[in-house]
C-alpha positions, 0 to 999 in steps of 0.5 A: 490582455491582462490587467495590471495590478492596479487595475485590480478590482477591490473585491479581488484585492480583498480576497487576495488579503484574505488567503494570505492571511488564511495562509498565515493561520495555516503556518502558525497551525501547522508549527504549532502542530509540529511542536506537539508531535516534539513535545509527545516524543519528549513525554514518551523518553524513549530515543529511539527515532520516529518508529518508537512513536509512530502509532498507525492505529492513531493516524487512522483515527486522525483520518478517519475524521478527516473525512468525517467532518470533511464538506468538501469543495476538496474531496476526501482523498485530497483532504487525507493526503493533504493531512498524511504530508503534515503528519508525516512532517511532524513525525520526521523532525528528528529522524525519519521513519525507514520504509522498504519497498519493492524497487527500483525507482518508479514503481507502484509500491513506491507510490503506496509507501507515499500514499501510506507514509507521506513523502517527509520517509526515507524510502529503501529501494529493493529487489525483491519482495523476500528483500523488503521483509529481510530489510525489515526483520533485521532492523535496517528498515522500519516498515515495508510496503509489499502488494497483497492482492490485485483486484484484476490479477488476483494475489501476488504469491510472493507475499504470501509465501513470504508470511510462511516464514517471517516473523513480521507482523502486517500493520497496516494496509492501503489500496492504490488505482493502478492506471498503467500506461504503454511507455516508450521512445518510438513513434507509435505502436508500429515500432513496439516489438516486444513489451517488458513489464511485471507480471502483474501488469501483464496479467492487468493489460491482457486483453489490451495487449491482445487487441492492439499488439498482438504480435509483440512479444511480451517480457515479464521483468521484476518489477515495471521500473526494470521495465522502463529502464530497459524501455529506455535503453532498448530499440524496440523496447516497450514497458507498462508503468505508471507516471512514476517510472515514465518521469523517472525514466523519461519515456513517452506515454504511447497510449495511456490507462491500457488496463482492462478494468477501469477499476484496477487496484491494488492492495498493499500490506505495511510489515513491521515488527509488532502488532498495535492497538485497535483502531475501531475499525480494524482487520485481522489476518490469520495463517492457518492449516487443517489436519489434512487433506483427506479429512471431509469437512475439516476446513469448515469444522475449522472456521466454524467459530467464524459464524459462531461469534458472527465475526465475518470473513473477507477473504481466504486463500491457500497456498501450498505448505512447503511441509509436503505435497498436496498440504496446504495452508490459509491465509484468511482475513477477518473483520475486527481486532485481536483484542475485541472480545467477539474475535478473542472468543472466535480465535481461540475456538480456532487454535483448538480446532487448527494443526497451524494458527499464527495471527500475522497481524491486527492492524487498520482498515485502509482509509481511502 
């Protein structure tokens, strides 16, 4: 039975008294907030819309403090995107920032763009990868979200491909756990006769798939939002996809986290149109090719500058050149910025020693 409120006792009426007022101070701060980010924009003159003032380097910063000085109870993941919103807000009171993703509604990059941007964007819908960098290169959209890399399926060779090409510089980057779900509008498992979902997915639930519905046929569609579209439309018909798509598309959860590495994340890349500052806690990412294939040791000779300047390498991968068969180029990360004299020195014995060097961005290190 519950109590009335007059039956309330002091103690808990006090504590009520004391969150509103707690909530008050919050408001003011907050408007206040709100007013310094007016004020910042009127002080740079520039007109030209949140992206004229919109600093990754510094929102990094702001983050990272965040979780410097945070004693809980809220955990640090709760704390930056409890802080992410409120910049986000505040960055969007003249006019939202414009970010492209890989659509349609419901997908996993369009969770990255609100992880990465906070909710107060305009978030652009694509069909494809090659889509959000064109969005992006022409000025209809701000900033792009595309995935890099999946900690199970490994990289996603769109993405790649698409820097070979693009003048677009990457600004940013943010991990997200991917928990993929089997979604559906039949009964159970028994009425799954063929699963649609990306690629990717796919390739992130295999030994599931193989264990508990082996004689399902499997689809690779464009994305897992496409998926769950044709999940909803199709007797039979079942998708991978997160909660974004299950609640867009009104599908039932048949079996939930079917991933096979509970740990299964993926990186996503922010492109824009220009590098930024450092940050203090940066990465570099480079595209770069030997000169040849039938040259012994050309590639170590290539990064022989890395050690030299005790700048360390995080990953490299190759990809196919596109100029003739069998050449290939690579795409290497580096800890530290463009602008840090370690990584000036290392980059410039690289550009000596490489037939194609491109610095495709200098950008912060992904908080949380």
């Amino acid at each position: 039975m519950s109590r009335s409120p007059a039956s309330q006792s002091p103690q808990l009426a006090d504590l009520r008294e004391r969150i509103d007022a707690i909530d008050r101070q919050i408001h003011e701060l907050i408007s206040e907030r709100a007013r310094c980010a007016q004020a910042v924009a009127v002080a740079k003159g520039e007109g030209g819309g949140a992206i004229e003032y919109y600093r990754p380097e510094r929102e990094a910063q702001v983050l990272r403090a965040v979780t410097e000085r945070n004693d809980g109870p809220l955990s640090d993941e709760e704390m930056v995107r409890l802080f992410r919103e409120i910049m986000s807000a505040c960055l969007a009171q003249e006019e939202p920032l414009k970010v492209g993703y890989l659509g349609p509604e419901g997908t996993f990059t369009q969770s990255a763009v609100y992880k990465q941007f906070g909710h107060s964007v305009r978030a652009l819908p694509l069909a494809t990868i090659n889509e959000v960098f064109h969005e992006v290169e022409s000025g209809s959209a701000d900033f792009g979200i595309v995935p890099i890399e999946n900690s199970t399926a490994g990289s996603v060779s769109h993405t790649l491909d698409s820097f070979l090409t693009s003048p677009l510089k990457i600004c940013g980057e943010l991990e997200l756990r991917i928990r993929q779900h089997l979604l559906g509008t039949m009964d159970d498992l028994a009425g799954v006769e063929r699963v649609c979902a990306h690629p990717q997915s796919l390739a992130q639930c295999r030994a599931w798939l193989r264990e508990f519905l082996p004689e399902a046929g499997q689809q690779e569609v464009s994305s897992n939002a496409e998926g769950a579209r044709r999940a909803r439309d199709e007797a039979g018909t079942a998708a991978i996809a997160g909660d974004a798509a299950a609640e867009v598309y009104g599908l039932a959860k048949l079996v939930a986290d079917i991933e096979d590495r509970p740990d299964n994340t993926t990186r996503f890349l922010v492109i824009g149109r220009e590098l930024f500052p450092a940050s203090g806690d940066d990465k570099t990412t480079l595209l770069l090719s030997t000169s040849g294939t039938d040259d012994a040791g050309a590639l170590h000779r290539l990064l022989a500058p890395l050690a030299e300047h005790k700048i360390n390498m995080t990953r490299i991968e190759s990809r196919p050149s596109r100029r003739k068969k069998w050449d290939y180029v690579f795409f290497v990360d580096i800890d530290g910025h463009v602008t840090d004299e370690p990584v000036a020195n290392a980059l410039a014995g690289l550009e000596s020693g490489a037939q194609l060097f491109r610095v495709l961005g200098s950008y912060p290190k992904a908080v949380l």
